[in-house]
N, C-alpha and C positions, 0 to 999 in steps of 0.2 A: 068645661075642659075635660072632664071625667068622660064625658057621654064618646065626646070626639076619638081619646083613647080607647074604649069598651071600642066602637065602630068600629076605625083604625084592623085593633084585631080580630074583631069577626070578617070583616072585609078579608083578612089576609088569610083567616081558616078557611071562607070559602073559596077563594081563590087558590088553594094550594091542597083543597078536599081533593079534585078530580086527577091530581099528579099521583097523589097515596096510591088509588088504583091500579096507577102505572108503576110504583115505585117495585123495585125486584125484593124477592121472597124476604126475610127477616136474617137469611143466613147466608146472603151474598151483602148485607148489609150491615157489615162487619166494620164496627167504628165510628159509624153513624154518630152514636150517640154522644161517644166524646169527642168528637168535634164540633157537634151542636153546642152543645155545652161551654165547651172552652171559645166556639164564636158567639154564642149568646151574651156570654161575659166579656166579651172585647169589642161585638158591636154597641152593648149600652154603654160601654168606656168611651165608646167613638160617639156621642152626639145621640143616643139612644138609638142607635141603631141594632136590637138583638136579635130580632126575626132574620133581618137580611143577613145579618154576623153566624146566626144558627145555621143559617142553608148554606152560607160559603163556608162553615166549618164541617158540616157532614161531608158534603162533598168532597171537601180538599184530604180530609182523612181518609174518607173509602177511596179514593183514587190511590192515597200512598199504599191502604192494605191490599186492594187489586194488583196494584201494579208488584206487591212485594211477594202477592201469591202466584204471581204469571212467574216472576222469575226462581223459585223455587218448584213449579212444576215443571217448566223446561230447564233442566241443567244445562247451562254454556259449556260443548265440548273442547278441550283445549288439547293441543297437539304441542 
């Protein structure tokens, strides 16, 4: 059962080594980490699911800081 887990995540590092390449600079990747974090800790709550819960929690973070730095760069003119 050990083996199958050890596999498991090497299967998912190599699979997710060729996207890091792609992934943007470390500083347009602002929050990454606590979202990983906080979905790694909610995917193993879910059925152990932590890998899949890390990638929807980076994501779902750097979306909210992207989208919160787009709206601070453009100021809304108001009349």
């Amino acid at each position: 059962m050990q083996a199958l887990k050890s596999f498991r995540l090497a299967a998912a590092a190599a699979a997710l080594l060729p996207l890091a390449a792609l992934a943007p600079s470390t500083a347009e990747a602002k929050g990454c980490l606590r979202g990983a974090a906080a979905g790694a800790v909610a995917g193993h709550m879910a059925h152990h699911h932590a890998i899949a819960g890390a990638m929807i929690g980076c994501a779902a973070v750097h979306h909210h800081y992207a989208k919160k730095a787009r709206a601070q760069a453009v100021p809304a003119h108001r009349t």
